[in-house]
LOPADO-594583 format. One record per atom (N, C-alpha, C, O): residue number from 0; residue in one letter; chain; atom name; x negated, y negated, z negated. Coordinates in nm, 3 decimals, padded with zeros to 5 digits, m for minus. Layout:
# residues N
(atom NUM "A" "A" "CA" (X Y Z))
...
# end
This chain:
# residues 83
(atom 0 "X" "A" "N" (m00.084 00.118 00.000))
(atom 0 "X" "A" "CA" (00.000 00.000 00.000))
(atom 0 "X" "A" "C" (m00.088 m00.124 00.000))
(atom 0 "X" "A" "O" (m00.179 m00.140 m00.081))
(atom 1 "X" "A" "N" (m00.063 m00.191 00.073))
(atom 1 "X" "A" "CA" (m00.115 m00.360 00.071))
(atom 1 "X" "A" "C" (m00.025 m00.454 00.059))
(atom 1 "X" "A" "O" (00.082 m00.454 00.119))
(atom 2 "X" "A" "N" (m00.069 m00.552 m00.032))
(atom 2 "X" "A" "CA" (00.060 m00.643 m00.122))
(atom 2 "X" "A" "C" (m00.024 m00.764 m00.136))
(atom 2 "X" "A" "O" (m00.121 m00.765 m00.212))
(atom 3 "X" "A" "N" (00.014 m00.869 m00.062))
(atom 3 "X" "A" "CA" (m00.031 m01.016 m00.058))
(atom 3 "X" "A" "C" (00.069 m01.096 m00.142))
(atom 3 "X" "A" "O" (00.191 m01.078 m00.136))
(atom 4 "X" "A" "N" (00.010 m01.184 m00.218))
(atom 4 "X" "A" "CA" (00.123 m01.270 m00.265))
(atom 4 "X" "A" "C" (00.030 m01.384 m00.277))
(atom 4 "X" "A" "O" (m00.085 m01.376 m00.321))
(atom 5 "X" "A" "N" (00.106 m01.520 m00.223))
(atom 5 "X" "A" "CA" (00.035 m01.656 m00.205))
(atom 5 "X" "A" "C" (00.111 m01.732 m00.141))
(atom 5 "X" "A" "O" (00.184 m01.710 m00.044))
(atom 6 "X" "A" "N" (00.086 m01.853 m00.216))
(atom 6 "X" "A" "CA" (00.181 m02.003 m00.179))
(atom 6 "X" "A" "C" (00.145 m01.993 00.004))
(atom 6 "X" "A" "O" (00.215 m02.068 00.073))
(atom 7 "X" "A" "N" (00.044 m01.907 00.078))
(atom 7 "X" "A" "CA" (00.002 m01.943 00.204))
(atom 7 "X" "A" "C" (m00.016 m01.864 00.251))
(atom 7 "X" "A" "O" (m00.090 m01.799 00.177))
(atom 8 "X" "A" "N" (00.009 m01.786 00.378))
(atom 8 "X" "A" "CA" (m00.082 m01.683 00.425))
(atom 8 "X" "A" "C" (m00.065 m01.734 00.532))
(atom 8 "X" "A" "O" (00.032 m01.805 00.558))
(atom 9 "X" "A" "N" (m00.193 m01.696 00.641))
(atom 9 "X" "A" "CA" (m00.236 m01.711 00.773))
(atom 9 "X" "A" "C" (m00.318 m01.626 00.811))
(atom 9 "X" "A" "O" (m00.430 m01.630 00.761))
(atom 10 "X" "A" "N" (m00.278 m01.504 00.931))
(atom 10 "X" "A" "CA" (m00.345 m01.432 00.993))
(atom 10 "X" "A" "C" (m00.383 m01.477 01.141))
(atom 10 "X" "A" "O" (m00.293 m01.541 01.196))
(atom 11 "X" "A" "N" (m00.446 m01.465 01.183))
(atom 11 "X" "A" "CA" (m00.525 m01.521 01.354))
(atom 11 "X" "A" "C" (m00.475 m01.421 01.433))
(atom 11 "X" "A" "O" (m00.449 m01.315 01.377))
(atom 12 "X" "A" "N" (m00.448 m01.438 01.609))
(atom 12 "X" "A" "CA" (m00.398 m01.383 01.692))
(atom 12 "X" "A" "C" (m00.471 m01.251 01.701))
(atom 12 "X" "A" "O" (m00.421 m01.167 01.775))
(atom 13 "X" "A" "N" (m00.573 m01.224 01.642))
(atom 13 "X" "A" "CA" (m00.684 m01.097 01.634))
(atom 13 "X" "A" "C" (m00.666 m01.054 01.562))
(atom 13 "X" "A" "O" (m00.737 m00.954 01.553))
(atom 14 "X" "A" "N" (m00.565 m01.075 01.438))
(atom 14 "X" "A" "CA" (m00.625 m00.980 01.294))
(atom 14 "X" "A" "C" (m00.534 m00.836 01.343))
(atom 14 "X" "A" "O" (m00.464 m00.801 01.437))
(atom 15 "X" "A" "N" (m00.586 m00.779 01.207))
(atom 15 "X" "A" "CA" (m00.525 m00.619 01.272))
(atom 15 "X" "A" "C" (m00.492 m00.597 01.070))
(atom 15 "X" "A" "O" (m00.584 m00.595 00.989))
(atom 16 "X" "A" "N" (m00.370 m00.584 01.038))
(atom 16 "X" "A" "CA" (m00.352 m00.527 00.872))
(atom 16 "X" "A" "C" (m00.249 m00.396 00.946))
(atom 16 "X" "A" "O" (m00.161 m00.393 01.032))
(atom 17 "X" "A" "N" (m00.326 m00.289 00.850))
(atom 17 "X" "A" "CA" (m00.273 m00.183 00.868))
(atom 17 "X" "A" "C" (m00.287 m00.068 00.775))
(atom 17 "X" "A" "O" (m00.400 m00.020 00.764))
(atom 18 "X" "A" "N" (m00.177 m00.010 00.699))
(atom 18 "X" "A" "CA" (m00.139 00.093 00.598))
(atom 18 "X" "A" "C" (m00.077 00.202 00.648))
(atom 18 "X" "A" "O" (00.022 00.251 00.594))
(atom 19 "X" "A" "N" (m00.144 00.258 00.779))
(atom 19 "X" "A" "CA" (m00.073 00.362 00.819))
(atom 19 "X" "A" "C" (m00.144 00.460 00.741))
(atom 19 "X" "A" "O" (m00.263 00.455 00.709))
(atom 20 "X" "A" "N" (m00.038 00.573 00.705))
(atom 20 "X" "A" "CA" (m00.122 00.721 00.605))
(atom 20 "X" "A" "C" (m00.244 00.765 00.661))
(atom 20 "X" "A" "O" (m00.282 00.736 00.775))
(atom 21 "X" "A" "N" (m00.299 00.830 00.587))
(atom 21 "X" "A" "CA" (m00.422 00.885 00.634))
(atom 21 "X" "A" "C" (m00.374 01.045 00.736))
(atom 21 "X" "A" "O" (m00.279 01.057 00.813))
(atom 22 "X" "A" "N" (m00.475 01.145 00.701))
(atom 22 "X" "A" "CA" (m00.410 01.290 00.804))
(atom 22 "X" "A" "C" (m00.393 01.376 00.676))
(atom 22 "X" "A" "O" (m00.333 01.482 00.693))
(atom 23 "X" "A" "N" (m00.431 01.351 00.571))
(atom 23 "X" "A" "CA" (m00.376 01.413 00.444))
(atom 23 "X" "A" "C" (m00.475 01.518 00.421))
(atom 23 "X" "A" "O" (m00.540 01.530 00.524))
(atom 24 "X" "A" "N" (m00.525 01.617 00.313))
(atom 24 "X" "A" "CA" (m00.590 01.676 00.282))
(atom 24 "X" "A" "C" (m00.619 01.801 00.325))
(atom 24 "X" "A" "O" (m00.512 01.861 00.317))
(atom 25 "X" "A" "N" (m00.720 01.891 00.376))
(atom 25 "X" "A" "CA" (m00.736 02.041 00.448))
(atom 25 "X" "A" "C" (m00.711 02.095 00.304))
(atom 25 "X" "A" "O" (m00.719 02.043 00.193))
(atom 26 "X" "A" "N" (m00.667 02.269 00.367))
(atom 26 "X" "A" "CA" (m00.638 02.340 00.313))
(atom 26 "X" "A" "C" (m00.800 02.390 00.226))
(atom 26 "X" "A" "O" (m00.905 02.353 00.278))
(atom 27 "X" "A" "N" (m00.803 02.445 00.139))
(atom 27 "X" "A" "CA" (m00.911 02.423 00.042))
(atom 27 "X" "A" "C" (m00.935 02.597 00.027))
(atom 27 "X" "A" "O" (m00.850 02.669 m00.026))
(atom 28 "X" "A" "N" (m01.085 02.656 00.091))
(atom 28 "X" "A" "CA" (m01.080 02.815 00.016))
(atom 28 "X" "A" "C" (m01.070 02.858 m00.091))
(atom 28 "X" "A" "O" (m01.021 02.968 m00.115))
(atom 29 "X" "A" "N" (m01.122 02.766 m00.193))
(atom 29 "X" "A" "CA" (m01.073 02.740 m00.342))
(atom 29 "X" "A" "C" (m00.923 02.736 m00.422))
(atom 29 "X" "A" "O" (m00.876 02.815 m00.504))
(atom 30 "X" "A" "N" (m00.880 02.638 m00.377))
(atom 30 "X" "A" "CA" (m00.772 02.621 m00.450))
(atom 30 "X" "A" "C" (m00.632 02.676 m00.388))
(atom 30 "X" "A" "O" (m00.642 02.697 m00.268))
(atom 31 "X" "A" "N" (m00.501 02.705 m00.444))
(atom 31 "X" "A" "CA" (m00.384 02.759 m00.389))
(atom 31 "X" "A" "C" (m00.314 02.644 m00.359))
(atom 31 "X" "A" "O" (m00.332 02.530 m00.402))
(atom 32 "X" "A" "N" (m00.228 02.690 m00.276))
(atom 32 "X" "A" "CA" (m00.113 02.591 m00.215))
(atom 32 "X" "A" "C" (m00.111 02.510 m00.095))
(atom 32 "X" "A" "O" (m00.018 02.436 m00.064))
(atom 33 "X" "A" "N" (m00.241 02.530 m00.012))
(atom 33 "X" "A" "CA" (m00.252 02.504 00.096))
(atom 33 "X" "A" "C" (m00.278 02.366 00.149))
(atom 33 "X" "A" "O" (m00.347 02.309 00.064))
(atom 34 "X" "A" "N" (m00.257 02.294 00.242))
(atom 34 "X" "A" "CA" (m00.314 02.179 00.265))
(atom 34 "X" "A" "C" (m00.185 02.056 00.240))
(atom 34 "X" "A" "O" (m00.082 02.100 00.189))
(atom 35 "X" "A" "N" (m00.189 01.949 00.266))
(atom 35 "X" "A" "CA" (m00.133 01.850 00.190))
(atom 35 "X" "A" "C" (m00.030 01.811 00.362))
(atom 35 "X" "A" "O" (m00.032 01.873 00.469))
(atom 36 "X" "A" "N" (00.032 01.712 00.331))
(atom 36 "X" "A" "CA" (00.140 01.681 00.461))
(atom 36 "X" "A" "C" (00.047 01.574 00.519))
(atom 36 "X" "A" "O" (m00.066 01.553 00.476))
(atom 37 "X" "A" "N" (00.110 01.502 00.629))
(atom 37 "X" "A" "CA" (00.016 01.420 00.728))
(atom 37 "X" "A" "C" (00.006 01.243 00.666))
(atom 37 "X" "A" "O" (m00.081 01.179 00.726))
(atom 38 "X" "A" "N" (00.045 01.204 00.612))
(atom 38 "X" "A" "CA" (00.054 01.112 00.558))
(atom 38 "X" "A" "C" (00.147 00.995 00.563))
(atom 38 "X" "A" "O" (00.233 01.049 00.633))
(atom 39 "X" "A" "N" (00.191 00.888 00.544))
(atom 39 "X" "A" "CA" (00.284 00.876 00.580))
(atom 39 "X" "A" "C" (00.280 00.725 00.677))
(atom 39 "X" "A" "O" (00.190 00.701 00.758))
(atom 40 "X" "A" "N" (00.395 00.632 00.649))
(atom 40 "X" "A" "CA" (00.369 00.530 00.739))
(atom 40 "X" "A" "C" (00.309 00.407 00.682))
(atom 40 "X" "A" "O" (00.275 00.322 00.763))
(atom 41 "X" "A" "N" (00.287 00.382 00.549))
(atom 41 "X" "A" "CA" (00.211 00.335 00.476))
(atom 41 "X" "A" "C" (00.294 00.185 00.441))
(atom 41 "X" "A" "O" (00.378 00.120 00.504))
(atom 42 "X" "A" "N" (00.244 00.170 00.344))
(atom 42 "X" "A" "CA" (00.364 00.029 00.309))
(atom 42 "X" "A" "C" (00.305 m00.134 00.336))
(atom 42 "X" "A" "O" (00.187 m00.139 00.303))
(atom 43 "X" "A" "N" (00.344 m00.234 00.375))
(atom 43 "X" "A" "CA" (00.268 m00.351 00.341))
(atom 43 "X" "A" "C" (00.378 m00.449 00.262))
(atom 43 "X" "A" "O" (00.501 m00.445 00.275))
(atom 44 "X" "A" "N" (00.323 m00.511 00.202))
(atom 44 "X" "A" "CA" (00.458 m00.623 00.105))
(atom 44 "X" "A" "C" (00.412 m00.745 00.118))
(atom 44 "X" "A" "O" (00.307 m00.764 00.057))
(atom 45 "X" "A" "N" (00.471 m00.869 00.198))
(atom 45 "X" "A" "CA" (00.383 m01.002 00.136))
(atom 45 "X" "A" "C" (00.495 m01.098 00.089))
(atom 45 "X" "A" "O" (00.612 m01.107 00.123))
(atom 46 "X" "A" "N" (00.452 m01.139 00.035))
(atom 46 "X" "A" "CA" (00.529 m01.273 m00.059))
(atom 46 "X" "A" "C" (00.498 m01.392 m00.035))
(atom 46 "X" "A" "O" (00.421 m01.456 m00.106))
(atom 47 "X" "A" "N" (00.555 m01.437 00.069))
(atom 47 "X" "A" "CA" (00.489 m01.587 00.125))
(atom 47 "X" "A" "C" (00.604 m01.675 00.142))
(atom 47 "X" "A" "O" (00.695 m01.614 00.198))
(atom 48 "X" "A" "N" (00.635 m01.812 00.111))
(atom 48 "X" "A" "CA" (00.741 m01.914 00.106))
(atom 48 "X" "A" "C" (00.699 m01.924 00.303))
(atom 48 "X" "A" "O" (00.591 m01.930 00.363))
(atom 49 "X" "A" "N" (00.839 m01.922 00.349))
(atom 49 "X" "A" "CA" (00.853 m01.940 00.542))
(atom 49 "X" "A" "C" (00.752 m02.062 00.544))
(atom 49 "X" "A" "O" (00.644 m02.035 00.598))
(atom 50 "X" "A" "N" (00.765 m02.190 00.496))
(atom 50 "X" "A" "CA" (00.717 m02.272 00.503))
(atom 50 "X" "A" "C" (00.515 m02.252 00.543))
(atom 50 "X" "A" "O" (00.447 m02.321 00.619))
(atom 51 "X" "A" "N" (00.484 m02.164 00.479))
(atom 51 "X" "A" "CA" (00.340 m02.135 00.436))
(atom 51 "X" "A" "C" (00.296 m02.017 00.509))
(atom 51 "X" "A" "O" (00.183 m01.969 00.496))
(atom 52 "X" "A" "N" (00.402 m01.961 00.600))
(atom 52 "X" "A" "CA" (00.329 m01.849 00.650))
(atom 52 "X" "A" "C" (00.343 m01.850 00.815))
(atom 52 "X" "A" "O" (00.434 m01.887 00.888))
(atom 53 "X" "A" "N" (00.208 m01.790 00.843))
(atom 53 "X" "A" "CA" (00.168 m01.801 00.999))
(atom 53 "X" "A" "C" (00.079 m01.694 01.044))
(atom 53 "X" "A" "O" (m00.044 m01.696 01.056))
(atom 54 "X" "A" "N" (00.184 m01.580 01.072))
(atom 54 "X" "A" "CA" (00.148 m01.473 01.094))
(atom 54 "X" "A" "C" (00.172 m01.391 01.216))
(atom 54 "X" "A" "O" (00.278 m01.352 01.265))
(atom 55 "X" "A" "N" (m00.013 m01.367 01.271))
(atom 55 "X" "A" "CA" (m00.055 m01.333 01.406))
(atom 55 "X" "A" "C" (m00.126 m01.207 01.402))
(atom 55 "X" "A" "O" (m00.160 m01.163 01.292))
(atom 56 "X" "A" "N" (m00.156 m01.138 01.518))
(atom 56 "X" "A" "CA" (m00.214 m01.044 01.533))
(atom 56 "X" "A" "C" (m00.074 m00.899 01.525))
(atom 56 "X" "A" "O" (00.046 m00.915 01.551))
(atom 57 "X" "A" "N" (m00.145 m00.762 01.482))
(atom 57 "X" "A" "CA" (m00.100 m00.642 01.458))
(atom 57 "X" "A" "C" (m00.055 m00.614 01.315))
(atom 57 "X" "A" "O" (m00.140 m00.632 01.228))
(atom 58 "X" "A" "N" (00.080 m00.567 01.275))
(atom 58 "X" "A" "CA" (00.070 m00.523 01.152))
(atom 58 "X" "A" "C" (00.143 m00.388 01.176))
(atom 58 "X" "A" "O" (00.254 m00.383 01.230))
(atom 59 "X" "A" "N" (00.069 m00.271 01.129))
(atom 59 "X" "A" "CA" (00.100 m00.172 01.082))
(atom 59 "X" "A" "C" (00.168 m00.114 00.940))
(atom 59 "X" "A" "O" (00.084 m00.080 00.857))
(atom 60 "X" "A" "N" (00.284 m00.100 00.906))
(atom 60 "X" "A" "CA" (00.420 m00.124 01.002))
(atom 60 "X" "A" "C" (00.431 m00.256 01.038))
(atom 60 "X" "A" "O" (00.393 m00.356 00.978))
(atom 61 "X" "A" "N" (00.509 m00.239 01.180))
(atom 61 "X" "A" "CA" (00.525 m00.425 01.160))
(atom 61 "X" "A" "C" (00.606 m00.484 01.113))
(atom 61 "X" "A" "O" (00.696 m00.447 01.037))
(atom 62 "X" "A" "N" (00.583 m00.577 01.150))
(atom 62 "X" "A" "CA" (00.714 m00.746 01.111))
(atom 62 "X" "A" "C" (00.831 m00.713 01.161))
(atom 62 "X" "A" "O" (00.826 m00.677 01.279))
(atom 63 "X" "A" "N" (00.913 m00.712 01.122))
(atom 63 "X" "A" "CA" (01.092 m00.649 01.132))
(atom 63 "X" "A" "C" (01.106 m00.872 01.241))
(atom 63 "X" "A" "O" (01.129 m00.878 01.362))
(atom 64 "X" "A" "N" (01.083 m01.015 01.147))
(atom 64 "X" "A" "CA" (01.082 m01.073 01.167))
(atom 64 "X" "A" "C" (01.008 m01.195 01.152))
(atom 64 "X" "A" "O" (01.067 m01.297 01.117))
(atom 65 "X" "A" "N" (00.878 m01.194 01.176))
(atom 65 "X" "A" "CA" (00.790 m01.273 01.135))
(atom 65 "X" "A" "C" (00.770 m01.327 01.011))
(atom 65 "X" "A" "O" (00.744 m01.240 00.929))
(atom 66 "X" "A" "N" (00.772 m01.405 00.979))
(atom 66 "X" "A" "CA" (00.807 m01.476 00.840))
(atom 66 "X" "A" "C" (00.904 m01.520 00.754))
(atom 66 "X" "A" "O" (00.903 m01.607 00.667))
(atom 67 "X" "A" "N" (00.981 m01.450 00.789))
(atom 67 "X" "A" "CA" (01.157 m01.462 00.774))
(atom 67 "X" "A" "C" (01.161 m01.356 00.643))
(atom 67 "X" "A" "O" (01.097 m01.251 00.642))
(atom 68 "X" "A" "N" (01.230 m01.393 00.556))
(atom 68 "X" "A" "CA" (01.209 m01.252 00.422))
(atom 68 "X" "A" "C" (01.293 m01.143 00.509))
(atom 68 "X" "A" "O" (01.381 m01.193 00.579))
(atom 69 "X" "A" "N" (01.279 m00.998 00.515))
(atom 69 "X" "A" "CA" (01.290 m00.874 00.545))
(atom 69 "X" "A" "C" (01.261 m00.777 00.466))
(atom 69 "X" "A" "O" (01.154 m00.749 00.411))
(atom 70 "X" "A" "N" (01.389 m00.714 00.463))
(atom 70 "X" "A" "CA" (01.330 m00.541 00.383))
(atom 70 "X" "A" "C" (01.361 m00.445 00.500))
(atom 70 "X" "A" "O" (01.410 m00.341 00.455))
(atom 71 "X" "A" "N" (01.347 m00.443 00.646))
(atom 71 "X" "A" "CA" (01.393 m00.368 00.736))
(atom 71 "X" "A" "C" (01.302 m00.230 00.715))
(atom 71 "X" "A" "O" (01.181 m00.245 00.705))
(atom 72 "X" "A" "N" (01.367 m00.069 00.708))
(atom 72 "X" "A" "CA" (01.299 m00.002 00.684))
(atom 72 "X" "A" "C" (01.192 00.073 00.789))
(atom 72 "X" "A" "O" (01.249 00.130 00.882))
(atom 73 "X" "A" "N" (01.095 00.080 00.790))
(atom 73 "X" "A" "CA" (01.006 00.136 00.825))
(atom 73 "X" "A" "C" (00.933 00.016 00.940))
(atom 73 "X" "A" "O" (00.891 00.036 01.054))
(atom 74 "X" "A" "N" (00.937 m00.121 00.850))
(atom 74 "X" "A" "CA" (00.866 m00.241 00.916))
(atom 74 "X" "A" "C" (00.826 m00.289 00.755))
(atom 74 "X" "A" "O" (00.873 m00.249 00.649))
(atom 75 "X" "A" "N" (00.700 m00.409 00.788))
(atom 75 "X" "A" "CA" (00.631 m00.504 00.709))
(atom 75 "X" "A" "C" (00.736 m00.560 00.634))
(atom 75 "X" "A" "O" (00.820 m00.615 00.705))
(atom 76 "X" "A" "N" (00.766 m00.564 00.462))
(atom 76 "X" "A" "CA" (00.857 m00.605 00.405))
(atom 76 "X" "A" "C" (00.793 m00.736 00.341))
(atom 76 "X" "A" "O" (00.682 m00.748 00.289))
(atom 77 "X" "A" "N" (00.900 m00.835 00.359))
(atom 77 "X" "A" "CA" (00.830 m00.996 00.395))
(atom 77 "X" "A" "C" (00.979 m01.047 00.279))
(atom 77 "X" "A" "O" (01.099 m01.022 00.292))
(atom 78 "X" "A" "N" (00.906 m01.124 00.174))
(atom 78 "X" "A" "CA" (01.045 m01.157 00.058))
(atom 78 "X" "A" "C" (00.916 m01.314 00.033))
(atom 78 "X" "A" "O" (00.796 m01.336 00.054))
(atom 79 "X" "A" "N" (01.048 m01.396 m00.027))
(atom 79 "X" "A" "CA" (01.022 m01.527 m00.020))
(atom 79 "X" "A" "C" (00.932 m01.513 m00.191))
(atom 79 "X" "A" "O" (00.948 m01.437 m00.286))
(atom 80 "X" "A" "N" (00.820 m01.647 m00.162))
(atom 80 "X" "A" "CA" (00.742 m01.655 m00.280))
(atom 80 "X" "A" "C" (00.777 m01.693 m00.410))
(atom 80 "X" "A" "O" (00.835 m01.799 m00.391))
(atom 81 "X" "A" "N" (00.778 m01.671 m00.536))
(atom 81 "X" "A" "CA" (00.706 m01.567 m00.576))
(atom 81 "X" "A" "C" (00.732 m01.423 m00.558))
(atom 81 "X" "A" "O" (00.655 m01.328 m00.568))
(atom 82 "X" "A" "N" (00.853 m01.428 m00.531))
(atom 82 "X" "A" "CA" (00.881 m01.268 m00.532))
(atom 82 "X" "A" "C" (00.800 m01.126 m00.498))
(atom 82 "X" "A" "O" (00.857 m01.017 m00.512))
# end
C-alpha cells in the first residue's frame, strides 16, 4: 500500500507510482502448504485538497478521476485533505 497525505501533491507527466502485487511466494521443499497466490492489485490512497493536487504520469491502479475525491474500486482512491 502507498498512502500520501499533504496540503499538495504534484506528480510530472513521467512519474510512474505503482502498488501492483508482487508474483507471491514459491512453493518451499521445506515447508507444507505449498506456494502463496499471485498477488494482488495493490492499493494507493492520497489525501490531497482538489485545489493542491496536480497529478501526471501512470498510476498503478489508476485514477478512477484525477483529483476529484474517489473510492472507485479497483482504481487510485483519492479523498479530500485531511482525510
Amino acid at each position: 500500500m502507498i498512502f500520501l497525505r499533504a496540503p499538495q501533491i504534484t506528480t510530472s507527466s513521467t512519474a510512474r507510482l505503482s502498488a501492483i502485487g508482487g508474483l507471491g511466494r514459491l512453493a518451499s521443499p521445506f515447508a507444507t502448504g505449498g506456494r502463496s497466490g499471485a498477488g494482488g492489485l495493490g492499493r494507493i490512497r492520497l489525501s490531497v485538497p482538489t485545489a493542491g493536487c496536480a497529478l501526471g504520469g501512470t498510476f498503478a491502479p489508476p485514477l478512477a478521476s484525477a483529483c476529484a475525491p474517489s473510492s472507485v474500486a479497483g482504481s487510485t482512491f483519492v479523498a479530500a485533505y485531511p482525510d
